[in-house]
N, C-alpha and C positions, 0 to 999 in steps of 0.2 A: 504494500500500500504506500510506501515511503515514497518508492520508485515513481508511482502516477502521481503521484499528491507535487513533488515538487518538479515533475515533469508539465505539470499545470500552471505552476509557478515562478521556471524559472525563464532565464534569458540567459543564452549561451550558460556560460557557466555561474552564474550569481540568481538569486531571487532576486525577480520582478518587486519591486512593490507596489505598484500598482496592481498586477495579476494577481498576489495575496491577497491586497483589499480586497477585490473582487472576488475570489473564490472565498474571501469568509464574511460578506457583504457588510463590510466594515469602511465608512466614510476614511480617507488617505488621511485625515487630521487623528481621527481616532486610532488607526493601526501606528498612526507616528509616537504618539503618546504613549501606546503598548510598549514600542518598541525605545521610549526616552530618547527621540530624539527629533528636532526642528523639523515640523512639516518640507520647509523648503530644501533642508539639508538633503531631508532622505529621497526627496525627487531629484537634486541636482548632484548629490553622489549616493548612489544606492549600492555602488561598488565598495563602496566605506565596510574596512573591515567591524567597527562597532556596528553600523545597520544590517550588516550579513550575520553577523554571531548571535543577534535578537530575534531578526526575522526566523535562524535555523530551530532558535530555540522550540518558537510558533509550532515553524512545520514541523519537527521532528514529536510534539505532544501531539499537533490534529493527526499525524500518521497514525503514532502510538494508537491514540483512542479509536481511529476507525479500523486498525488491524484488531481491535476489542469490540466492537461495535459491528463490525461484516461492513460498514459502510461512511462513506468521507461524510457525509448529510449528516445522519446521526453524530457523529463528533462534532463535527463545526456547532451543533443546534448544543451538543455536550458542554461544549470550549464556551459557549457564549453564554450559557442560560442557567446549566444545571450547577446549585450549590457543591459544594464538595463537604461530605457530610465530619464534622470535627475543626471544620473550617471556617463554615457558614459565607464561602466566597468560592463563584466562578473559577473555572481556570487561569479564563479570559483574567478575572483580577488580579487573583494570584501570581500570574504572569507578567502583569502590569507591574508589580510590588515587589517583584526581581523571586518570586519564589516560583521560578517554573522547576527549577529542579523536587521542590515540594510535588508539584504536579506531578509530573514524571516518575517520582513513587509512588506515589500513590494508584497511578495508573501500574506500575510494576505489581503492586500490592493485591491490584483485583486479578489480574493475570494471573498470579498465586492460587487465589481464591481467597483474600482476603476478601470482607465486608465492605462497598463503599458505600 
């Protein structure tokens, strides 16, 4: 799933940010914010290794969850909407707040068979 997800994503070799907005229907001002950094920056260098290491963050939890989920739709609706239970915050938020690695266990944890 990683494979299509940033194959939708990218440009030659870097993520789009634009294509990210769009594939997780997130206004370019909003996914800037996720990813902590100046709307304009991240349009006029998106090759910036700081906007590539936040956006990979993104893609590599919406992969995760939809390789959980059978489906990219289901995660993206996951990533943006569904609390993370011990959390009481999105991933989307989470992710905003520099704790995607928290995601990313967590997402490990039900893969386990933990409870989420």
């Amino acid at each position: 799933m990683l494979a299509a997800f940033l194959d939708s994503i990218c440009d030659h070799d870097m993520i789009a940010p634009r294509r990210m907005a769009e594939r997780l229907r997130l206004p370019m001002s909003r996914l800037a914010r996720l990813a902590h950094v100046n709307r304009n920056s991240m349009t006029a260098k998106p090759e910036s290794p700081a906007v590539q290491a936040k956006l990979g963050e993104i893609a590599r939890i919406i992969a995760r969850a939809a390789e959980l989920a059978g489906d990219e739709g289901r995660a993206i609706i996951w990533f943006r909407h569904q609390p993370i239970p011990g959390w009481g915050k999105t991933a989307e938020e989470l992710a905003e707040g520099d704790y995607a690695d928290a995601v990313m266990e967590t997402l490990e944890g039900v893969d386990q068979g933990v409870y989420a």
